[in-house]
N, C-alpha and C positions, 0 to 999 in steps of 0.2 A: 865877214859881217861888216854893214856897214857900219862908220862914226855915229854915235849920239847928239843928238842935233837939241832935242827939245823932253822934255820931260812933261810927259799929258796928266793929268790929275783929276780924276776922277772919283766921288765919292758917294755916288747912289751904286745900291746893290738891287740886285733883281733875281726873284726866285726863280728856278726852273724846274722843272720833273725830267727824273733822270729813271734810270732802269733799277737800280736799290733802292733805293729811299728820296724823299725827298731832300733839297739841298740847296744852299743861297749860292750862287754864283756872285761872284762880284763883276762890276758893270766892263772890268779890265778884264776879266775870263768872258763875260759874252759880248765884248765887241772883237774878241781873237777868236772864238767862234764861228762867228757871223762871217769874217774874212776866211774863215778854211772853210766854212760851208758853200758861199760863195764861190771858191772853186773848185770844191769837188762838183756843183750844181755844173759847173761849165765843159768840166768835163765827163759830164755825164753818170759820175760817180754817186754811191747815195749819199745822205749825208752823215755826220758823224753824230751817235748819242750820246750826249753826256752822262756820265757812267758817276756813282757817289764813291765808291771804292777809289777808282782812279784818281778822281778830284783828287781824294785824302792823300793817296800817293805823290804826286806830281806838288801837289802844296807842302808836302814834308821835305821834299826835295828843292824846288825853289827856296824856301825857310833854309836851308841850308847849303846854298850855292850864295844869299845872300850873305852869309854869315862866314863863308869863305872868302868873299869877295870876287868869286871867278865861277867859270860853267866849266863840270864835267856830269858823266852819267855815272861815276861809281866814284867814292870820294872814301878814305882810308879807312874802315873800320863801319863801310855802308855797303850792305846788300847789292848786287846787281839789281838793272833798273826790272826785269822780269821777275825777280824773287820779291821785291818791292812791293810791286802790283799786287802779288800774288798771295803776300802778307797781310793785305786790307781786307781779302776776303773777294777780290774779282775772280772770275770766271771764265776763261779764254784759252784758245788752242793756241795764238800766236800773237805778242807784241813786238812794239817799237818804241821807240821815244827822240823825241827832238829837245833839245834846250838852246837859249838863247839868252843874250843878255843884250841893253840895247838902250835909248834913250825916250820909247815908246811901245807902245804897244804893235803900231805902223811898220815901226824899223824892224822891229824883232821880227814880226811874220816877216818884211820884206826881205829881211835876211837866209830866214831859212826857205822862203820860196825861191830865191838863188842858188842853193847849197842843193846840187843834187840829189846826195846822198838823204838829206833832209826833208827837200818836196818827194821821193819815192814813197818816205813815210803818208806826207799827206794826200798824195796821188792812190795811194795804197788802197784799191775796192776791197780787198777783203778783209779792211780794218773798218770795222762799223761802229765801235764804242770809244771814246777820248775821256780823259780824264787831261785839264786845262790849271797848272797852280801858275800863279802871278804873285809876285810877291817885289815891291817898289822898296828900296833902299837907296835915299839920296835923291840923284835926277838919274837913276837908271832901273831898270825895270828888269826882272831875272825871272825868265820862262822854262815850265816844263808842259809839253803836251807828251801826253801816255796813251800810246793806240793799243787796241786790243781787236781780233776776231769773239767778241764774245759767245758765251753758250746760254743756255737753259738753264734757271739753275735750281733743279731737282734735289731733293731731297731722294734717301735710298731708295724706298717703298716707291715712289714716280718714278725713280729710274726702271728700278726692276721690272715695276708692271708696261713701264716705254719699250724696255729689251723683250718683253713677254709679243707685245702687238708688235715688234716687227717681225720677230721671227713667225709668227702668224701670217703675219702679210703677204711673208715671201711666198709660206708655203701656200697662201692662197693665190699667189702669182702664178705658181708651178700646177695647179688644177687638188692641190692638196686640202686634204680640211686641219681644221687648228689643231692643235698637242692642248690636252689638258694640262694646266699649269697645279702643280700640286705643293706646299709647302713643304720645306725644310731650312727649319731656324737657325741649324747649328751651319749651313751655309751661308749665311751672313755674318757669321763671329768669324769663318775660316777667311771671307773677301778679306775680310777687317784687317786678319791677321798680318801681321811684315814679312813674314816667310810665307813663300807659297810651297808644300813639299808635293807637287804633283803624284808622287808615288805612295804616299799617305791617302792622300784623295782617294784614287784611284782604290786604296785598300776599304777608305771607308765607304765606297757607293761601287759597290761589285758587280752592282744591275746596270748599272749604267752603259751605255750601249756607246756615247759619244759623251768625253767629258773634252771640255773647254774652259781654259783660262785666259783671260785677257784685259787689259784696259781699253777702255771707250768714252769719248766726251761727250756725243752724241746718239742717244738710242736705237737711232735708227741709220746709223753707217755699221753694220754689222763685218766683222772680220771676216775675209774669204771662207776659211774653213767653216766657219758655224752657217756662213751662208749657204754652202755647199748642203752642211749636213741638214738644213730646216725644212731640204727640199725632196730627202729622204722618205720614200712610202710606208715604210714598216716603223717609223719611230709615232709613239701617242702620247707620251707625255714629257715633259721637262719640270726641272726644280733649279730655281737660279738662287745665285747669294751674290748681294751688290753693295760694295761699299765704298763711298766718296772718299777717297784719299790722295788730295793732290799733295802734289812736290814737284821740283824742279824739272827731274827726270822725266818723268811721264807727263808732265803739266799739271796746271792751275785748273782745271774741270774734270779729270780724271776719275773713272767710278774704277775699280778693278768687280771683276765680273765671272763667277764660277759658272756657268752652264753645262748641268749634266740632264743627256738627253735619253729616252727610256723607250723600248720595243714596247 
């Protein structure tokens, strides 16, 4: 990175609309903005949304890279920079993060558009969402940008009924007519559950002709086999149970997903 030369100072903030809620950026987060939009625009890439979850993230982290006096992404008794994110409540199949420390807002992008490993993040097309904290201590300025692939973000009931119209969709791909979707409640306390005992399942729904368990961030990237099975001619109804439970493992947008499919 390069030397600190000049220390910019800037003290107008400026709202923007973000994908959570609304949120002030300040005028040092959207002039480091403007410069990664800038070139993702050049490279053809889309541009990056500013995300309110990540904001919170990336500004918890600067506050505290200031207060170390040095950049890193995981600092002794602090979450990785993905469980971070994931903590504020964002949504996403895959991040990154860059940090920088510097004697402008200039230097610091100028630094990590050097750093390889750092412009991949920003070059990155399948990061769509940033969360930007800036945080000035002294004449230096201590950066966090927090990318994300975001998702949808569904509550159960939109999920379920999202998993309902694809598997529909397929089978109307395949010249099939739709599966009646029929309730069962106690399949949404089983998603919820932390244990999944598949051979339980399996005892409490006997009828069932094809049962499936899985997680999914997206409703309509269906798993191979339930793909397989939606295209089935003798199957008419289904009963799903969907419940939002991210974590580390499986991710930050995670529904887990019981699909039992019925003759």
């Amino acid at each position: 990175m390069r030397p600190a030369l000049l220390a910019l100072c800037l003290g107008l903030c400026l709202p923007l609309a973000v994908s959570a809620a609304p949120v002030t950026a300040t005028s040092d987060e959207v002039q480091l903005l403007a410069l990664l939009n800038k070139e993702r625009a050049r490279l053809g890439a889309p541009p990056f949304r500013l995300d309110a979850h990540l904001i919170q993230a990336a500004r918890a982290h600067s506050k505290r890279m200031a207060q170390q006096g040095t950049i890193s992404h995981q600092f002794s008794g602090e979450a990785d920079p993905s469980k971070r994110m994931g903590q504020t409540g964002a949504r996403f199949t895959a991040s990154g993060e860059n940090v920088a420390v510097a004697g402008s807002v200039d230097q610091a992008h100028d630094g990590l558009m050097h750093s390889p490993p750092h412009y991949e993040n920003i070059k990155n097309a399948a990061y769509d969402r940033i969360g930007i904290g800036i945080v000035r201590s002294g004449k230096r300025v201590f950066v966090t940008e927090d990318f994300t692939h975001g998702v949808v973000e569904y509550n159960d009931e939109q999920f379920r009924g999202a998993v309902a119209g694809a598997i529909n969709q397929r089978r109307r791909s395949g010249g099939g007519g739709d599966m009646l979707v029929t309730p069962e409640p106690w399949l949404h306390q089983a998603a919820c559950a932390k244990s999944k005992d598949f051979d339980k399942l399996h005892q409490a729904l006997p009828e069932a002709a094809e049962l499936l368990v899985f997680t999914a961030s997206e409703p309509d990237k269906l798993p191979a086999n339930l793909d397989k099975a939606a295209l089935k001619r003798d199957l008419h109804r289904m009963s799903l149970g969907v419940c939002y439970r991210p974590d580390p493992h499986y991710g930050y947008g995670s529904f887990w997903v019981i699909a039992a499919l019925y003759r």
